[in-house]
Backbone as XML, in Angstrom:
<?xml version="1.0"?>
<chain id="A" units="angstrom">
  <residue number="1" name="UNK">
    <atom name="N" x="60.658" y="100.822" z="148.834"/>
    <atom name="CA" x="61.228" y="99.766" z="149.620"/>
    <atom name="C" x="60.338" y="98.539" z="149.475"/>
  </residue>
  <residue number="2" name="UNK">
    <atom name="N" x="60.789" y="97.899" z="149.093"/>
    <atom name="CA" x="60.137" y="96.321" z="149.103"/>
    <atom name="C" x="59.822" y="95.629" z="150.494"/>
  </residue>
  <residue number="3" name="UNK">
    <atom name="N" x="58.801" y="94.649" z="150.420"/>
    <atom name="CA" x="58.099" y="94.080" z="151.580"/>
    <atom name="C" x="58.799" y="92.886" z="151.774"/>
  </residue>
  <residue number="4" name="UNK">
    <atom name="N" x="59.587" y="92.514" z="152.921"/>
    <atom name="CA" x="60.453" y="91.243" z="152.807"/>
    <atom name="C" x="59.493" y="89.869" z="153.263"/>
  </residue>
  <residue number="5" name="UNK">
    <atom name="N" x="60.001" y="88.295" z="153.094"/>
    <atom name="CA" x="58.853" y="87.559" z="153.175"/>
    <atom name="C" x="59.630" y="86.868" z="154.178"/>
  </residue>
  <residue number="6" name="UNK">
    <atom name="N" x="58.904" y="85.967" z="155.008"/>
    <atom name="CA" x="59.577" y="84.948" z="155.745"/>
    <atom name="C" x="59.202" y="83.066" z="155.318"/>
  </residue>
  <residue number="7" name="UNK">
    <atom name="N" x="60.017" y="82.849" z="154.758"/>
    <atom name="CA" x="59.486" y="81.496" z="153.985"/>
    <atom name="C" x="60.401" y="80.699" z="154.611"/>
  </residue>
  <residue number="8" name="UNK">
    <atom name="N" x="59.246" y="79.178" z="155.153"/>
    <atom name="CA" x="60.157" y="78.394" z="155.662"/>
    <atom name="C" x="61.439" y="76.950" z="154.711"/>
  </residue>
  <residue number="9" name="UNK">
    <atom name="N" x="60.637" y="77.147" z="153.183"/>
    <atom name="CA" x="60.996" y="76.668" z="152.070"/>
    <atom name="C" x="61.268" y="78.142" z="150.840"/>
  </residue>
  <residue number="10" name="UNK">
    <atom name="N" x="62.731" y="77.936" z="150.360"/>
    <atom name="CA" x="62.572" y="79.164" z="149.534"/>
    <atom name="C" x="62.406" y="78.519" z="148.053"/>
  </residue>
  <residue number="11" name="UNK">
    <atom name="N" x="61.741" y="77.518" z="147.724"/>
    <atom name="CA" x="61.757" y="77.345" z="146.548"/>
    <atom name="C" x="59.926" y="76.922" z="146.284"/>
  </residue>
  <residue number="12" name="UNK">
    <atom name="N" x="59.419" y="76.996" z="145.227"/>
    <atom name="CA" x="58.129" y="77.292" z="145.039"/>
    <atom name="C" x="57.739" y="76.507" z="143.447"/>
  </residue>
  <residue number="13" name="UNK">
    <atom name="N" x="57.062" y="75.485" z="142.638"/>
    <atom name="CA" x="56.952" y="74.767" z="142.259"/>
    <atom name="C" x="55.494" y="75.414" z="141.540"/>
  </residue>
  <residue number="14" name="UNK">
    <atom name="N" x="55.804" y="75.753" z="140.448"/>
    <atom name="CA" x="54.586" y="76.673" z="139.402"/>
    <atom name="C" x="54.510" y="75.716" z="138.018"/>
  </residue>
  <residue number="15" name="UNK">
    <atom name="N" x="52.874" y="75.894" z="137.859"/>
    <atom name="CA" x="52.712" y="74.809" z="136.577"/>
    <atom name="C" x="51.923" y="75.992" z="135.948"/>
  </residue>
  <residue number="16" name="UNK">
    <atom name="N" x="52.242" y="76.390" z="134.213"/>
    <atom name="CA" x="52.448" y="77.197" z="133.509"/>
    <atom name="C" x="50.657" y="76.779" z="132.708"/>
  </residue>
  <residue number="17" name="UNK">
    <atom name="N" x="49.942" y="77.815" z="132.501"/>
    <atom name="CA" x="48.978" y="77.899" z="131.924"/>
    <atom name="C" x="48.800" y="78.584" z="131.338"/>
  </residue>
  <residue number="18" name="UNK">
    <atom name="N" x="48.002" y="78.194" z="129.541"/>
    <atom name="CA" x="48.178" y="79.294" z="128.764"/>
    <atom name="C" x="49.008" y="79.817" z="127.920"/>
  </residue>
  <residue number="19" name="UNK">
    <atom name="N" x="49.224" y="80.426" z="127.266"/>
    <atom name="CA" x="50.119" y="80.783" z="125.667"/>
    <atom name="C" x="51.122" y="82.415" z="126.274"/>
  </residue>
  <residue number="20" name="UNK">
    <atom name="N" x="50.352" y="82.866" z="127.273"/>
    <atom name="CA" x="51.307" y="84.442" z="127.324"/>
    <atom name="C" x="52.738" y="84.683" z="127.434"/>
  </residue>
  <residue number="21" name="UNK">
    <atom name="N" x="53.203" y="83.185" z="127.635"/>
    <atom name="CA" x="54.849" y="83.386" z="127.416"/>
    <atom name="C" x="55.301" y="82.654" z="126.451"/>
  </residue>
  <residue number="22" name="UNK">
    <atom name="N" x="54.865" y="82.165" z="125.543"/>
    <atom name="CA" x="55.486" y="81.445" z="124.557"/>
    <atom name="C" x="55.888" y="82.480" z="123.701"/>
  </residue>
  <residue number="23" name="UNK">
    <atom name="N" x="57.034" y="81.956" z="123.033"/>
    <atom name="CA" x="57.798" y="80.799" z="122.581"/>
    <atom name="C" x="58.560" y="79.937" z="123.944"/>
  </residue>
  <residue number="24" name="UNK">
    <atom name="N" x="58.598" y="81.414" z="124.893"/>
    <atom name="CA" x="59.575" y="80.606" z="126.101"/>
    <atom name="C" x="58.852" y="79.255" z="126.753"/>
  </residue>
  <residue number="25" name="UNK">
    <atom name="N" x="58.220" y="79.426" z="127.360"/>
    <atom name="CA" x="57.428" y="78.876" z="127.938"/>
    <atom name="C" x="55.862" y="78.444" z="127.442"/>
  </residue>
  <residue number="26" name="UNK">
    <atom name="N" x="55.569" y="77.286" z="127.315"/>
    <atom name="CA" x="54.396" y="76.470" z="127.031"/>
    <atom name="C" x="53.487" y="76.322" z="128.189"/>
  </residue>
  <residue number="27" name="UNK">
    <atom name="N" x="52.026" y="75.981" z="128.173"/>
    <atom name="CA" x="50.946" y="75.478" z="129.324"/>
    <atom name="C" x="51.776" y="73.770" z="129.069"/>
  </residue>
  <residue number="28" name="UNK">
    <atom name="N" x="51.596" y="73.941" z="130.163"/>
    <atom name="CA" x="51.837" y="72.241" z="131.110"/>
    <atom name="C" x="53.211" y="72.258" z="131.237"/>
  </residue>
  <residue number="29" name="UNK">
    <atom name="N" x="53.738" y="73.411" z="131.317"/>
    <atom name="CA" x="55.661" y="73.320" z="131.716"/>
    <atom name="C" x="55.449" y="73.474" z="133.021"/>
  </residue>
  <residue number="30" name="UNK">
    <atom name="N" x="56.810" y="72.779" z="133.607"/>
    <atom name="CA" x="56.273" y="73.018" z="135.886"/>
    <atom name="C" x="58.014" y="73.804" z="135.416"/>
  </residue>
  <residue number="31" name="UNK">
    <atom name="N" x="57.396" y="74.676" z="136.357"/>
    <atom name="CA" x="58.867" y="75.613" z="136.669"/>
    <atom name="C" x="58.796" y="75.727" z="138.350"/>
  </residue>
  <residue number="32" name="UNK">
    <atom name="N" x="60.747" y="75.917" z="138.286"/>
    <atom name="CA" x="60.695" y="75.563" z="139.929"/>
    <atom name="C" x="61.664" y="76.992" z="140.261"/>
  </residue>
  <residue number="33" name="UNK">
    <atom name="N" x="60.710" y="77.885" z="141.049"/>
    <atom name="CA" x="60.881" y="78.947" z="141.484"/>
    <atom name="C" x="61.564" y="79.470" z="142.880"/>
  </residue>
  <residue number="34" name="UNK">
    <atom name="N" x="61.891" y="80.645" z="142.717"/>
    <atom name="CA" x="62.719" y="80.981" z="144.095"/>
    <atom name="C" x="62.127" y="82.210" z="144.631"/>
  </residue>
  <residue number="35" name="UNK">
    <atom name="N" x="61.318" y="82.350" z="146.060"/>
    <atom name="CA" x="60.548" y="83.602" z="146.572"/>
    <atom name="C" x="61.883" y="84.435" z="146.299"/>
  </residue>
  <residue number="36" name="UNK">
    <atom name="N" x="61.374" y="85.845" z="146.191"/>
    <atom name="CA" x="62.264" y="86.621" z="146.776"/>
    <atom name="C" x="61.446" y="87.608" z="147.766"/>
  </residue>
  <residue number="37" name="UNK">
    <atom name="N" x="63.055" y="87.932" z="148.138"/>
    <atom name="CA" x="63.048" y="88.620" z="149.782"/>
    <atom name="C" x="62.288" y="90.314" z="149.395"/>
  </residue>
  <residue number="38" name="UNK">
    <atom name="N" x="62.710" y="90.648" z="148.723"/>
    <atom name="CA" x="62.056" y="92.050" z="148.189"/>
    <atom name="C" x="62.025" y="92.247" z="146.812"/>
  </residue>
  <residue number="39" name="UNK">
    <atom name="N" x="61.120" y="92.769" z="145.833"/>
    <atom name="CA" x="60.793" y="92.908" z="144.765"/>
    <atom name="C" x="62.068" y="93.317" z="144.052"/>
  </residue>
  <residue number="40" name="UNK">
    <atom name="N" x="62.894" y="94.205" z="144.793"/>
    <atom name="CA" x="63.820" y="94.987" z="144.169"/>
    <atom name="C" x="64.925" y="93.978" z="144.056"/>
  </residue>
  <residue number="41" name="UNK">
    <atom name="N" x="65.119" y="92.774" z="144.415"/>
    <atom name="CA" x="66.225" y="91.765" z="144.032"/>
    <atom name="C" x="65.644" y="91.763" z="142.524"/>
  </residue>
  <residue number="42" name="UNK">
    <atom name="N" x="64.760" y="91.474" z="142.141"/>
    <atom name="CA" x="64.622" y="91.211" z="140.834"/>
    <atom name="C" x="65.251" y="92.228" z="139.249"/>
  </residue>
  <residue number="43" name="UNK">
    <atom name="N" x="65.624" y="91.370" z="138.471"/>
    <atom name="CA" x="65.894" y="92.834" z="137.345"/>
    <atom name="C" x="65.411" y="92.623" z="136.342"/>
  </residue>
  <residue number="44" name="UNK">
    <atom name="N" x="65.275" y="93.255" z="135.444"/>
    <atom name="CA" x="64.389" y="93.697" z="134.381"/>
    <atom name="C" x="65.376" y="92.195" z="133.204"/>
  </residue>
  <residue number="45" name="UNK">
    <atom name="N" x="64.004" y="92.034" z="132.438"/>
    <atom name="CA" x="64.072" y="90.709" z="132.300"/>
    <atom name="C" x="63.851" y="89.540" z="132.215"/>
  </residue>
  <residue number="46" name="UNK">
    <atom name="N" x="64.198" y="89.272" z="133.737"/>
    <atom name="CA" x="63.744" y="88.296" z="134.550"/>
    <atom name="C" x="62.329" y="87.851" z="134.524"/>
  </residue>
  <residue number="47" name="UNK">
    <atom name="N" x="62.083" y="86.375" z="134.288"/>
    <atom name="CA" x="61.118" y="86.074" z="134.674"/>
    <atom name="C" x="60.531" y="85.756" z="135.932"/>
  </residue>
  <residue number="48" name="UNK">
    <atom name="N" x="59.299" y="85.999" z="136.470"/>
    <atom name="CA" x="58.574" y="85.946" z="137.580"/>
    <atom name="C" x="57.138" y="85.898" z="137.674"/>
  </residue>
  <residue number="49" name="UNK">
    <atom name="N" x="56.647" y="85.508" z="139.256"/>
    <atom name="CA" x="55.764" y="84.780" z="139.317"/>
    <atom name="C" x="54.582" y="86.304" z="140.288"/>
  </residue>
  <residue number="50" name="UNK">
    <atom name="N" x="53.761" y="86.638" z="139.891"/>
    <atom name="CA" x="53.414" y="88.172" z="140.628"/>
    <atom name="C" x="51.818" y="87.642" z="140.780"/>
  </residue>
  <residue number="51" name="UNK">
    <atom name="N" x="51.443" y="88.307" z="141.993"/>
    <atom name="CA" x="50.050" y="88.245" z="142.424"/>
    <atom name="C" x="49.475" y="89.364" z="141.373"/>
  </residue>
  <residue number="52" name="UNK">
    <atom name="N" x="48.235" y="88.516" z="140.744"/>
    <atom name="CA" x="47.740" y="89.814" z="139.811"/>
    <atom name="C" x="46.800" y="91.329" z="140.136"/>
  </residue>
  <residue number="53" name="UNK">
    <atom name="N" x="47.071" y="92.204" z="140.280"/>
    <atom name="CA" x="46.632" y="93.538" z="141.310"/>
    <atom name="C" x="45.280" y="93.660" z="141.711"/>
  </residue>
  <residue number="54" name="UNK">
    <atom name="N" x="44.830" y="93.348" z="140.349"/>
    <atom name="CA" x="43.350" y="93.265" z="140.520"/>
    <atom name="C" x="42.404" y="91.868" z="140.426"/>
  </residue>
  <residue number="55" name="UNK">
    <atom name="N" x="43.285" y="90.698" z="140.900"/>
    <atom name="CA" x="42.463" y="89.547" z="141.410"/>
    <atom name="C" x="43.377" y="89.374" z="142.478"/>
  </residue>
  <residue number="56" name="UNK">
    <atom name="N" x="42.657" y="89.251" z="143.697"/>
    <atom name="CA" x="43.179" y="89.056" z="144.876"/>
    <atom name="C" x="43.425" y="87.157" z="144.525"/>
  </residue>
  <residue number="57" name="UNK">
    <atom name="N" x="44.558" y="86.552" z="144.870"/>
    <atom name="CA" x="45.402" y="85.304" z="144.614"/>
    <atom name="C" x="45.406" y="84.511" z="143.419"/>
  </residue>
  <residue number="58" name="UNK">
    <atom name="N" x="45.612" y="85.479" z="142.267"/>
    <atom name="CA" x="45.363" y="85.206" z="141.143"/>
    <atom name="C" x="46.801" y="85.306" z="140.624"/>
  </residue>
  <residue number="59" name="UNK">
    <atom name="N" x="47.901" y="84.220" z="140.578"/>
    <atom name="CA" x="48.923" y="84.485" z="140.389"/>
    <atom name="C" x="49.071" y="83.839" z="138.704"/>
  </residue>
  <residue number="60" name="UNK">
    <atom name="N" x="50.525" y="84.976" z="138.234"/>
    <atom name="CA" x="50.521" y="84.854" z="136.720"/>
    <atom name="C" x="52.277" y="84.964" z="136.760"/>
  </residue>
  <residue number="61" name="UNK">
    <atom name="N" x="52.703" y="83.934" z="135.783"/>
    <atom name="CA" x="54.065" y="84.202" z="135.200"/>
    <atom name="C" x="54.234" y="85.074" z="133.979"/>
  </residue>
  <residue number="62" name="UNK">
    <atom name="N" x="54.944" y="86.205" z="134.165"/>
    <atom name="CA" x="54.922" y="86.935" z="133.534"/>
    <atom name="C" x="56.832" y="87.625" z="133.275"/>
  </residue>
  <residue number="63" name="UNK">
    <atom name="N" x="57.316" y="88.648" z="132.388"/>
    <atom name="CA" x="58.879" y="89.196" z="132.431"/>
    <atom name="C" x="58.531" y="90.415" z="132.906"/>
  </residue>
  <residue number="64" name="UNK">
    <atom name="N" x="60.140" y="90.226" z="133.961"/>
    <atom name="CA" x="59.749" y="91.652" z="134.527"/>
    <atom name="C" x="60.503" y="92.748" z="133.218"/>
  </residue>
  <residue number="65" name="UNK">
    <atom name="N" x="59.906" y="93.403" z="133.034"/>
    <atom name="CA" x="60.177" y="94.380" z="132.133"/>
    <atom name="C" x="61.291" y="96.170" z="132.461"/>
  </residue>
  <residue number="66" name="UNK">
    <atom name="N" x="60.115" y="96.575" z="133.714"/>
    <atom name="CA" x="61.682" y="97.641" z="134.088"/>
    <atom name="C" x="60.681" y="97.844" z="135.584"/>
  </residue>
  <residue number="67" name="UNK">
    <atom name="N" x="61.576" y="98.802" z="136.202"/>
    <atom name="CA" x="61.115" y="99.241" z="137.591"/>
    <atom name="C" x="60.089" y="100.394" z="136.994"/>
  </residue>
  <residue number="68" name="UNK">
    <atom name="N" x="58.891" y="100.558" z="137.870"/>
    <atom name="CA" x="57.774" y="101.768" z="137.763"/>
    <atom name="C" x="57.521" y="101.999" z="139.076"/>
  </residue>
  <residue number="69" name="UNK">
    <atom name="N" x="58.514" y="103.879" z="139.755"/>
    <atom name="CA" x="58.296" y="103.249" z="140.998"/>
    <atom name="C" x="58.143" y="102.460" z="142.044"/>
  </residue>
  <residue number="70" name="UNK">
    <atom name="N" x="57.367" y="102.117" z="142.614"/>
    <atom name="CA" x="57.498" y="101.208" z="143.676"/>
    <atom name="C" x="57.254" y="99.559" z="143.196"/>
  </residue>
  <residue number="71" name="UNK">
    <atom name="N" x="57.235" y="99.927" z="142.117"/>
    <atom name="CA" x="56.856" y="98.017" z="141.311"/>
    <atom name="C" x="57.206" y="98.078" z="140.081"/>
  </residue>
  <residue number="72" name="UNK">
    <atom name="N" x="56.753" y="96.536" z="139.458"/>
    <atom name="CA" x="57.126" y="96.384" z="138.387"/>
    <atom name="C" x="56.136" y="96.405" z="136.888"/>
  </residue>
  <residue number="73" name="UNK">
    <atom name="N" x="56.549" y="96.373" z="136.036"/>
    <atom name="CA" x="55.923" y="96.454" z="134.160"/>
    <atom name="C" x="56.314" y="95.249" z="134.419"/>
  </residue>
  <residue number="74" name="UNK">
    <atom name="N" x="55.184" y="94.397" z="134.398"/>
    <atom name="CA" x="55.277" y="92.687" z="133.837"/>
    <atom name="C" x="54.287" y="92.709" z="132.420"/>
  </residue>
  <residue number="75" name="UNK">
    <atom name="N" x="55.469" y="92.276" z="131.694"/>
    <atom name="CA" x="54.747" y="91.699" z="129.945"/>
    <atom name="C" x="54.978" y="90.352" z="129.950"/>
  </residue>
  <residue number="76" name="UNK">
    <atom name="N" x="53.679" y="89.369" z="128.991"/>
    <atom name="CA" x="54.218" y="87.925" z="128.552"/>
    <atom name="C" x="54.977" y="88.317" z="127.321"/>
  </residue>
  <residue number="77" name="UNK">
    <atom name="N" x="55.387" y="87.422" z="126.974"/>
    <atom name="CA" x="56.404" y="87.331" z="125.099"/>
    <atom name="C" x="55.356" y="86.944" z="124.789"/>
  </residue>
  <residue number="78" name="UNK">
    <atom name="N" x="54.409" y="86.327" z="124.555"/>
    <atom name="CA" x="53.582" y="86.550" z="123.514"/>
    <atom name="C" x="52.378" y="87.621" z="123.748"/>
  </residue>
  <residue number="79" name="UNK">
    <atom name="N" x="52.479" y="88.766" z="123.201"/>
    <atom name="CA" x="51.719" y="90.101" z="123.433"/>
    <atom name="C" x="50.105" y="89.749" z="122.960"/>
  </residue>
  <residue number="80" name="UNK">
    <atom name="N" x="50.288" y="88.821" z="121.863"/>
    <atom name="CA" x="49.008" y="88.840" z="121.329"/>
    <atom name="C" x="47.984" y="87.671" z="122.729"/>
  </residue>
  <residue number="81" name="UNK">
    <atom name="N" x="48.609" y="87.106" z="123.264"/>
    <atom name="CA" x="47.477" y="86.607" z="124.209"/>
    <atom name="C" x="47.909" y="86.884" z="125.455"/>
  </residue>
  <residue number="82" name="UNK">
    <atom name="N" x="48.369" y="87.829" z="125.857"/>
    <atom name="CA" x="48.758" y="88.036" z="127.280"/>
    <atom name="C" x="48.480" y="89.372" z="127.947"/>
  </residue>
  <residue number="83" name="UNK">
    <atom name="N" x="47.518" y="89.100" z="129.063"/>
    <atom name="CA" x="46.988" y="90.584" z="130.156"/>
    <atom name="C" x="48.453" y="90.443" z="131.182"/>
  </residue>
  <residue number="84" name="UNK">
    <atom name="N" x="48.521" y="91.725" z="130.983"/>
    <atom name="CA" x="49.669" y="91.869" z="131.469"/>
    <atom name="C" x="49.700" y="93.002" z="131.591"/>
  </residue>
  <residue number="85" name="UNK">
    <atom name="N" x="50.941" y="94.250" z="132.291"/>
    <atom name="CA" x="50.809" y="95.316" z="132.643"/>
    <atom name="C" x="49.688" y="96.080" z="132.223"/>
  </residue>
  <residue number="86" name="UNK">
    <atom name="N" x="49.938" y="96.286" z="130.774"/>
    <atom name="CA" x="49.453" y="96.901" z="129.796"/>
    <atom name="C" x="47.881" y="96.838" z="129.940"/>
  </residue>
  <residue number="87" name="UNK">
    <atom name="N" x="47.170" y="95.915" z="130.644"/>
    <atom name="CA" x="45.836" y="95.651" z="130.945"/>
    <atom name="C" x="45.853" y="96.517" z="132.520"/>
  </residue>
  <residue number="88" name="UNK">
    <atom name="N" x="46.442" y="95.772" z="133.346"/>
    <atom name="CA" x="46.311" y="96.124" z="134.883"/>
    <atom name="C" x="47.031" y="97.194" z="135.816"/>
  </residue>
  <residue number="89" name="UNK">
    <atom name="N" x="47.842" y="97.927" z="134.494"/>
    <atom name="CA" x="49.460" y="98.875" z="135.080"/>
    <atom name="C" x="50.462" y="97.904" z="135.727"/>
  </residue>
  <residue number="90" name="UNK">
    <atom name="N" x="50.954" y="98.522" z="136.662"/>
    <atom name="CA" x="52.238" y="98.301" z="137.866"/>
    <atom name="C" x="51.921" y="97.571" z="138.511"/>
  </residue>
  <residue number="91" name="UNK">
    <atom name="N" x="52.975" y="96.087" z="138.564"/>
    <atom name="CA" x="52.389" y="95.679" z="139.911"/>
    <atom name="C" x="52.942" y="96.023" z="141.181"/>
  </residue>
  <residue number="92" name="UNK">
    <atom name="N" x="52.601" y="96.258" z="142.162"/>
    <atom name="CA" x="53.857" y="96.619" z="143.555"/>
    <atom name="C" x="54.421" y="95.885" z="144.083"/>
  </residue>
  <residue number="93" name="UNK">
    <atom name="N" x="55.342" y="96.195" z="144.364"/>
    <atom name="CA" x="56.473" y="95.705" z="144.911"/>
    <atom name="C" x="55.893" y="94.125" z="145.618"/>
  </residue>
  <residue number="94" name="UNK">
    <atom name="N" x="54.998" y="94.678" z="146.479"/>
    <atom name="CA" x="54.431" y="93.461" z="147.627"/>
    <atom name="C" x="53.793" y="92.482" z="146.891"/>
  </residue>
  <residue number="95" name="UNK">
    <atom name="N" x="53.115" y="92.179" z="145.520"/>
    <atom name="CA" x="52.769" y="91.202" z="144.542"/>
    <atom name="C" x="53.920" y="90.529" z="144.174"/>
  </residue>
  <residue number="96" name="UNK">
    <atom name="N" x="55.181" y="91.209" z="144.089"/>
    <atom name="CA" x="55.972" y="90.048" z="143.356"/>
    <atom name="C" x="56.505" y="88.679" z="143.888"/>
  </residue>
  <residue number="97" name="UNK">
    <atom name="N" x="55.843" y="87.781" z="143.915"/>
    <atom name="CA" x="56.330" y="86.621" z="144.621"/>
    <atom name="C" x="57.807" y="85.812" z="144.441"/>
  </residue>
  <residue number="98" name="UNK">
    <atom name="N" x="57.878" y="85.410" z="143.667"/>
    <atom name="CA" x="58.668" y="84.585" z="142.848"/>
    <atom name="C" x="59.758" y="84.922" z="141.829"/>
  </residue>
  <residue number="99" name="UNK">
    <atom name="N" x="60.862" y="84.816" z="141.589"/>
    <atom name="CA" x="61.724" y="85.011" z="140.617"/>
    <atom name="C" x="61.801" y="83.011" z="139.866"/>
  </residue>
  <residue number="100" name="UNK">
    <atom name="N" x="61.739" y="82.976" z="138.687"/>
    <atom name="CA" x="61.707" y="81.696" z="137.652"/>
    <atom name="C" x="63.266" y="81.072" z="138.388"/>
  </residue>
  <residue number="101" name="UNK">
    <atom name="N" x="63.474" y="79.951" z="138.343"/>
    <atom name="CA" x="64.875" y="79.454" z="138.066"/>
    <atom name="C" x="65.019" y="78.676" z="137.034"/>
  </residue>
  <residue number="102" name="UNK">
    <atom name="N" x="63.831" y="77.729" z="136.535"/>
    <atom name="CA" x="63.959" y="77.083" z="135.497"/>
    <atom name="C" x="62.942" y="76.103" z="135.279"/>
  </residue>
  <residue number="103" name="UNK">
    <atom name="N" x="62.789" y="75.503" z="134.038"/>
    <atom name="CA" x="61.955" y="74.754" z="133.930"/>
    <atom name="C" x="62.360" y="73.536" z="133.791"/>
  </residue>
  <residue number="104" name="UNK">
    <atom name="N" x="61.480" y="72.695" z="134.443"/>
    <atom name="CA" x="62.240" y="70.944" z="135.109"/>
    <atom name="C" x="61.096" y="69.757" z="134.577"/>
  </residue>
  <residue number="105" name="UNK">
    <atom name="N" x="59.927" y="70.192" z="133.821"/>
    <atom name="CA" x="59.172" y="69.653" z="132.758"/>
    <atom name="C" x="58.226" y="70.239" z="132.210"/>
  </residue>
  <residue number="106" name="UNK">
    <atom name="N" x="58.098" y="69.410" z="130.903"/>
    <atom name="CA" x="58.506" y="68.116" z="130.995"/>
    <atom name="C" x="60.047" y="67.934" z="130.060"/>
  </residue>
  <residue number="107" name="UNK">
    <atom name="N" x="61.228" y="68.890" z="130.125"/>
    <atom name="CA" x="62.344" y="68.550" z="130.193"/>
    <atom name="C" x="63.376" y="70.128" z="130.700"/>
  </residue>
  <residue number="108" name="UNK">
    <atom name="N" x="64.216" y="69.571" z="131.673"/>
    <atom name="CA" x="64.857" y="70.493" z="132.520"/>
    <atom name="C" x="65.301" y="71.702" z="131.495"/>
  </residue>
  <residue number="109" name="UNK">
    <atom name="N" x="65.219" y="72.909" z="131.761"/>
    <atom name="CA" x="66.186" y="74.018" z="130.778"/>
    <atom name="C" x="66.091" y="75.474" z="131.977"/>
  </residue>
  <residue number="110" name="UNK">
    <atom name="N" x="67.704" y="75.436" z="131.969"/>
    <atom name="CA" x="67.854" y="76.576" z="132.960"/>
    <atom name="C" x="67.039" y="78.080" z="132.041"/>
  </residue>
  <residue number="111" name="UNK">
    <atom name="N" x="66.730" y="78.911" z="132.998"/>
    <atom name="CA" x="65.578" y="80.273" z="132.387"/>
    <atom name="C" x="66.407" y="81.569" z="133.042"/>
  </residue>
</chain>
């Protein structure tokens, strides 16, 4: 069961650092994000924004990849520079912050 959030704004404004999602995504793209209510809205896929397990507020955009139990397999698209599951395991449910909606610079493209 996923941890639900209470947000008084549901949209969330992330600036992209780093190569681990390219081709999709570049450092210095701002993507404008949507909390979700429980991890389990999300589907495999999807990009998202997850607290990293083992740095306490160390948040990373990453694809959610499939359900693992109570959380998710987050990989970047680019494997060769990206810590990602595969470094840290599963993240749980209660890390996943954010689901992507799109990127708005520096030029708009729905994600």
């Amino acid at each position: 069961m996923g941890v639900g959030r209470a947000v008084s704004w549901p949209l969330l404004r992330v600036a992209v650092s780093g190569d681990s999602m390219g081709p999709t995504l570049s450092a210095g793209d701002w993507l404008l994000c949507r909390y979700v209510p429980a991890a389990a809205t999300v589907r495999a896929g999807q990009i998202v924004v997850v607290e990293r397990p083992d740095r306490t507020g160390f948040l990373l955009v990453k694809r959610a990849v499939r359900r693992e139990g109570d959380g998710w397999w987050v990989e970047g698209d680019n494997v060769a520079a990206s810590d990602d599951s595969r470094t840290f395991g599963v993240v749980p449910d209660d890390l996943v912050i954010a689901r992507v909606l799109a990127r708005y610079a520096p030029r708009f493209r729905r994600l």
